[in-house]
C-alpha positions as CSV (number, residue, x, y, z in Angstrom):
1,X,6.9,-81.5,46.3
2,X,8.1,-85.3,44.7
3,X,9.4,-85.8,48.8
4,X,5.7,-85.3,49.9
5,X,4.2,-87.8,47.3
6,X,3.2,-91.2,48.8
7,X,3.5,-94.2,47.0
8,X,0.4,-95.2,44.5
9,X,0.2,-98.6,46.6
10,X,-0.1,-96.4,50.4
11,X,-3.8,-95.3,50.3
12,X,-3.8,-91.3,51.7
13,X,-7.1,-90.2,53.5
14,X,-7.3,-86.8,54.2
15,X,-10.0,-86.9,56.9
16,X,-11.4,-83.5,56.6
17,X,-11.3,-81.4,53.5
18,X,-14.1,-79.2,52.4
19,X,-15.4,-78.7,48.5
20,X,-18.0,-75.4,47.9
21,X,-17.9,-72.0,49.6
22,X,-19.2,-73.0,53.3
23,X,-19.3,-69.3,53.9
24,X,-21.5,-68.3,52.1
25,X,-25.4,-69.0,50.3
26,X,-25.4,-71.3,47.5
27,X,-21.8,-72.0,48.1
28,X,-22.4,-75.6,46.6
29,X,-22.7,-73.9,43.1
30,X,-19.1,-73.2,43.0
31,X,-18.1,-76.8,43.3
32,X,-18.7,-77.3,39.4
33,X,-16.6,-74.3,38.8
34,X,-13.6,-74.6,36.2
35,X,-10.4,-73.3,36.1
36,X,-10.8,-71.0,39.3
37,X,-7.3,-69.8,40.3
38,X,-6.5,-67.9,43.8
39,X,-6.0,-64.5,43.1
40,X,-2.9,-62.4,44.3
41,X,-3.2,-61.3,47.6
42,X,-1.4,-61.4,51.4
43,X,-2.2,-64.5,52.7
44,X,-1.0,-65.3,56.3
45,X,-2.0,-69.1,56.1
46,X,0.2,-69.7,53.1
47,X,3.4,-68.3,55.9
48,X,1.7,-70.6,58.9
49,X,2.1,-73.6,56.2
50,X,5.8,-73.0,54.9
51,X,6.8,-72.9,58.7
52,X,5.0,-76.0,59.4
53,X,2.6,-74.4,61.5
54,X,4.7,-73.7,64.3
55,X,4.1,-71.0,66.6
56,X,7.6,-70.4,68.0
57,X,5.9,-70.1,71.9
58,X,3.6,-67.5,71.0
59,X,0.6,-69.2,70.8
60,X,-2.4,-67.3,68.8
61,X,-0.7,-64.3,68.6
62,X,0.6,-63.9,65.1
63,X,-3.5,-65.0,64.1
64,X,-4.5,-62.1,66.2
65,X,-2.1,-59.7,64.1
66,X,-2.9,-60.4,61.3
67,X,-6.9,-61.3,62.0
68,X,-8.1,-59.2,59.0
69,X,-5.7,-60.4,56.8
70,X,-6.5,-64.6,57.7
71,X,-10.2,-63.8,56.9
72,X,-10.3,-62.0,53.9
73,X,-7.6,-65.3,52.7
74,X,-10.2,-67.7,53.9
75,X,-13.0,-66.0,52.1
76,X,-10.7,-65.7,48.9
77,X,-9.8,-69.7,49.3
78,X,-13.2,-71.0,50.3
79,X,-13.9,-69.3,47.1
80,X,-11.5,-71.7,45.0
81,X,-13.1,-75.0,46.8
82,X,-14.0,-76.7,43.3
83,X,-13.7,-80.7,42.9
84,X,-11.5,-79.6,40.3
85,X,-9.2,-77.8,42.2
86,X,-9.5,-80.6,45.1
87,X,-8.5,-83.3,42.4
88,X,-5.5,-81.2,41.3
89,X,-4.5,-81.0,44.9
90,X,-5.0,-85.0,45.7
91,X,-3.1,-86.3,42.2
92,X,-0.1,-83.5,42.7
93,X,0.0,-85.3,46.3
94,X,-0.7,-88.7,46.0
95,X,-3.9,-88.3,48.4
96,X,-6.6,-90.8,47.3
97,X,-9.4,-89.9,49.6
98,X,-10.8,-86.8,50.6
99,X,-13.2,-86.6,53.6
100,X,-15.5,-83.3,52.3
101,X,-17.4,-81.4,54.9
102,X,-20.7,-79.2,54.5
103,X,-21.6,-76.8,56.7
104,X,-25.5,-75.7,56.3
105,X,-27.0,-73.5,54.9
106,X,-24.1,-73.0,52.5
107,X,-23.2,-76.7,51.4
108,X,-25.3,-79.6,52.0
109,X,-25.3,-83.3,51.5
110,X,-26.5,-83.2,48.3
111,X,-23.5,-80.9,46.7
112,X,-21.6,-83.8,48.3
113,X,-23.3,-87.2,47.3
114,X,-23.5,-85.3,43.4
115,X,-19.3,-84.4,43.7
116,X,-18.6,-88.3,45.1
117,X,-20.8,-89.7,42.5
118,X,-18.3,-87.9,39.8
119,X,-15.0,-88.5,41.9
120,X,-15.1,-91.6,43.7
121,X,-12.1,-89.9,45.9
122,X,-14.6,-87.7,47.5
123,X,-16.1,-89.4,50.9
124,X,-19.2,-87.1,51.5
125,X,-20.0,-85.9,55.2
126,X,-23.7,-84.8,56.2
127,X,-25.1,-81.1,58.0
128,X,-28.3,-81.0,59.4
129,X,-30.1,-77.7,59.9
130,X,-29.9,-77.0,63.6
131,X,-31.7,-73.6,63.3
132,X,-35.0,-74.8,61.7
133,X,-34.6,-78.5,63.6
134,X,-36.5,-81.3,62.2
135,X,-36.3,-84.7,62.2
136,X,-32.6,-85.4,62.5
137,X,-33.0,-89.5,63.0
138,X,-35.1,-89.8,59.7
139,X,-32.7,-87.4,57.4
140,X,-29.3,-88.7,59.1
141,X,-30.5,-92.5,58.2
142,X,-31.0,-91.6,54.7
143,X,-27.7,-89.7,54.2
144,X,-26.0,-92.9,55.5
145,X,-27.9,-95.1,53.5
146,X,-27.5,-92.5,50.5
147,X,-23.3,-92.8,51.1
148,X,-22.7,-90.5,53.8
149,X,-20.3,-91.3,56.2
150,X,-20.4,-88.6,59.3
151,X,-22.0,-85.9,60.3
152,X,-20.1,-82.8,60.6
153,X,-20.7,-79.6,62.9
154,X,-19.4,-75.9,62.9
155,X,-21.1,-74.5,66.0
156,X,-19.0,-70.8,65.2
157,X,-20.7,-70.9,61.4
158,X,-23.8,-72.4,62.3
159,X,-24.3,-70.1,65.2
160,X,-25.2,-73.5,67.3
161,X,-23.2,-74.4,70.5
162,X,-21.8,-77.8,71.2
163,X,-23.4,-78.1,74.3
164,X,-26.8,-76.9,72.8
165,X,-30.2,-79.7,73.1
166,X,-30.6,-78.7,69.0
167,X,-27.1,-79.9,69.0
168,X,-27.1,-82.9,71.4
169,X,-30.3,-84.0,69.5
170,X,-28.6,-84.1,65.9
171,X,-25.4,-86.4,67.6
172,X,-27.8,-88.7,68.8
173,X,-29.6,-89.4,66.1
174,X,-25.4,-89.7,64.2
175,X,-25.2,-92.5,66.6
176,X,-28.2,-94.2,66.1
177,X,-27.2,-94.3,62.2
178,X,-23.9,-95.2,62.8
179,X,-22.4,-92.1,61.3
180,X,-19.0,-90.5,63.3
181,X,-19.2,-86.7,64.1
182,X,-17.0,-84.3,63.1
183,X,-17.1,-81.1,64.9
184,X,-14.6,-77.6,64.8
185,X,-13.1,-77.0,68.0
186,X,-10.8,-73.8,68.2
187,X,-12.1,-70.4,68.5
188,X,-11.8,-68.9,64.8
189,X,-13.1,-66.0,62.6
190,X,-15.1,-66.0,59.4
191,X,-16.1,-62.9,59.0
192,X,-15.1,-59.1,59.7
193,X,-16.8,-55.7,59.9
194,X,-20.3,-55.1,58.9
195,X,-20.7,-59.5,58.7
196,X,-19.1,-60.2,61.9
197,X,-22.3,-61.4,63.6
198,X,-22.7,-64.0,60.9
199,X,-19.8,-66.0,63.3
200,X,-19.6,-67.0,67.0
201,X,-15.7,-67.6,67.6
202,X,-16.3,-67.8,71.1
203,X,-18.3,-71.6,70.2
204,X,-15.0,-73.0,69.4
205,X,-14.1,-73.1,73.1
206,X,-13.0,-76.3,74.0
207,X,-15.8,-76.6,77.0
208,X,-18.4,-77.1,74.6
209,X,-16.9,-79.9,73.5
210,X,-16.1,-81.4,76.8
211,X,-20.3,-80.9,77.5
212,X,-20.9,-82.6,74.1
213,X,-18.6,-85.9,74.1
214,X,-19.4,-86.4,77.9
215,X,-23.2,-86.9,77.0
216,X,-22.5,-89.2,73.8
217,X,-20.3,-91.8,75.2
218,X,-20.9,-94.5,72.0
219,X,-20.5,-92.2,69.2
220,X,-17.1,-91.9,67.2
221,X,-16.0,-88.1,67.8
222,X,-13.4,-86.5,65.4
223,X,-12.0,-83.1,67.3
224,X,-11.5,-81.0,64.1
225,X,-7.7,-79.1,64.0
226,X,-7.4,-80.8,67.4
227,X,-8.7,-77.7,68.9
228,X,-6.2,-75.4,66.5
229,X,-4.3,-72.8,69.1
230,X,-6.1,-74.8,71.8
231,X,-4.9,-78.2,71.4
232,X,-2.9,-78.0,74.4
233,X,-6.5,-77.9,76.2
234,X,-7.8,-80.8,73.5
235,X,-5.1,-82.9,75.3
236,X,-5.6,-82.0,78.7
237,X,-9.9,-82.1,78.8
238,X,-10.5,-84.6,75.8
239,X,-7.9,-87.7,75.9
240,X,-9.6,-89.6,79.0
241,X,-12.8,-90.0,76.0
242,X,-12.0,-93.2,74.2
243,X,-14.7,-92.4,71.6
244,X,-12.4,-89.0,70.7
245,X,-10.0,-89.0,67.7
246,X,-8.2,-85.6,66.8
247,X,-7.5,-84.4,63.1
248,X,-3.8,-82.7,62.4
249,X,-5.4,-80.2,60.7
250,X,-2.8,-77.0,61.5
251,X,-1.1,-78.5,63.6
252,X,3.0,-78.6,63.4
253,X,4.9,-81.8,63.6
254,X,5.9,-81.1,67.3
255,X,1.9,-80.7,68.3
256,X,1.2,-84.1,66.4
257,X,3.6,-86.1,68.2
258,X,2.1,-84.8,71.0
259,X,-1.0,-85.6,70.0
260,X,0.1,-89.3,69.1
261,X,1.9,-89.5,72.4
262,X,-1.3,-88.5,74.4
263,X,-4.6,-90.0,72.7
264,X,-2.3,-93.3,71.0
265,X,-1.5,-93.7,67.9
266,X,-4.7,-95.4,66.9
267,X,-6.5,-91.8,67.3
268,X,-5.0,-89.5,65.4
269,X,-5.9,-88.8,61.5
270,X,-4.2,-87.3,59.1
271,X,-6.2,-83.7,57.5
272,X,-5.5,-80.7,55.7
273,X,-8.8,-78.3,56.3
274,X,-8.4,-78.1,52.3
275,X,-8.6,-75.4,51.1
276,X,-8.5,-73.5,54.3
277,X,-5.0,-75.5,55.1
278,X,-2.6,-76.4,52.4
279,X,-2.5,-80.0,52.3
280,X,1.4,-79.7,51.3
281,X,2.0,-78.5,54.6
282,X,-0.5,-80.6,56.1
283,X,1.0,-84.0,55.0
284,X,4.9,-82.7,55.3
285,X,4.2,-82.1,59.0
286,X,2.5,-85.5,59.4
287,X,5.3,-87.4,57.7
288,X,8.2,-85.7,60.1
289,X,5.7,-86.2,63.1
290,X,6.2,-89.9,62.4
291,X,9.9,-89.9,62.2
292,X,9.9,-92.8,58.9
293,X,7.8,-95.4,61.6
294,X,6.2,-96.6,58.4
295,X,3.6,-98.7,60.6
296,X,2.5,-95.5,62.6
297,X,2.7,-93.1,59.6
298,X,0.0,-95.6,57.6
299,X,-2.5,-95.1,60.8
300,X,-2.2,-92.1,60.8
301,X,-2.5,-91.1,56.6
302,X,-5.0,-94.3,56.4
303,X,-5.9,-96.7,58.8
304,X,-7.6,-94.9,61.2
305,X,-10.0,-92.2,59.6
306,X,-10.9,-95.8,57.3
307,X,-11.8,-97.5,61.0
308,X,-13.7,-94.3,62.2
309,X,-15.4,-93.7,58.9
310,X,-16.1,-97.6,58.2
311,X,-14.5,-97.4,54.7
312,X,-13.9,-100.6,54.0
């Protein structure tokens, strides 16, 4: 664990964490919570993270085998998503920023902007409500002015396509405040059995994507996971946008190189998908991705999600 530590003087963001339960109702509760420990259970994605999220050429297949297992462990996790639990995480790791995303209904800007007003490591995103609508412009200006940096989007747990006009409406009023977009792109699953229609995996398709960015050429894009088992696709549809950064979020130090190789090194930033990810893993593969190129490595743990955030 020491190895993984970065130096007190080499600022760490990790551009997409998340603090509060976003899968469920009043989820923002949680985030005051103290001394909540995981309980003991099979958990696939602590495996994925000690093999640095390789997938030895099988693609999404081991997540398909064990489907049930990966959901009941991100229930359990995105149960343990306390700001105590996220500062434990950052000060074991030497992380000094922490990019937190809401997903309404379940955590809102508010949760946020009251966690980064106790933890000055906390960089608060905004969610808008894209069932009920509203005015997005007015809200989104606030949030920015309130400390919010970006705006981020789940179109699988907000049962919202990319490519939907509730959708394309919320990004353009993002732009017009100057706020980047974060949105998840891979097809995923929350929930299982009797809750299953509370997700729509099939939103995480990388298409919708291509039909958002496409419309929204002067707003700063961050593809979150870099598409996850689809990043191959990420690469292929989504480098030719220059307004489209990737997080490493699950991705192995093979895929990140990749990912360097194809969008530049000025577009790729360093995430963990804490708690969701482990941000051991997460980091390890973004150190070996870099091969010691300490002038690449500081884009991609710093420099760049502080240009596409506008932290100063």
């Amino acid at each position: 664990m020491n190895e993984l530590r970065i130096p007190k003087s080499h600022p760490v963001i990790d551009a997409h964490t998340h603090i509060g339960d976003i899968l469920t109702r009043g989820g923002g509760e949680i985030i005051w919570n103290m001394g909540v420990g995981k309980p003991l259970i099979f958990d696939p994605i602590t495996l994925w993270g000690l093999v640095g999220y390789r997938n030895f050429g099988l693609g999404n297949l081991l997540y398909r085998l064990s489907l049930s297992q990966a959901i009941t462990a991100e229930q359990v996790r995105s149960r343990t998503a306390t700001l105590e639990n996220l500062r434990k995480s950052m000060d074991r790791l030497g992380i000094t920023h922490s990019a937190c995303m809401p997903v309404h209904p379940y955590v809102v800007y508010g949760d946020l902007a009251e966690a980064a007003a106790q933890d000055p490591g906390v960089i608060p995103f905004t969610t808008v409500d894209l069932a009920v609508g509203g005015d997005f412009e007015a809200q989104l200006t606030a949030d920015k002015a309130g400390g919010a940096k970006g705006l981020k989007l789940h179109g699988i747990i907000q049962k919202v396509a990319l490519d939907d006009p509730r959708t394309h409406k919320a990004v353009e009023a993002a732009g017009k405040a100057g706020l980047a977009v974060l949105f998840h792109c891979g097809i995923s699953n929350y929930y299982k059995g009797e809750e299953k229609d509370r997700n729509i995996p099939e939103y995480g398709a990388v298409d919708y994507a291509v039909r958002l960015v496409r419309e929204h050429p002067d707003v700063r894009f961050v593809v979150g996971h870099a598409g996850m088992y689809e990043v191959k696709e990420v690469m292929e549809k989504l480098a030719a946008f220059k307004n489209v950064c990737v997080d490493t979020s699950i991705q192995s130090a093979a895929n990140i190189r990749k990912l360097i190789k194809v969008l530049g090194p000025d577009r790729v930033l360093f995430a963990s998908d804490w708690p969701f990810g482990d941000a051991w893993a997460a980091l390890a593969c973004a150190r070996k991705a870099c091969k010691g190129d300490g002038p690449l490595l500081r884009k991609v743990l710093y420099e760049n999600a502080a240009r596409v955030y506008g932290i100063g």
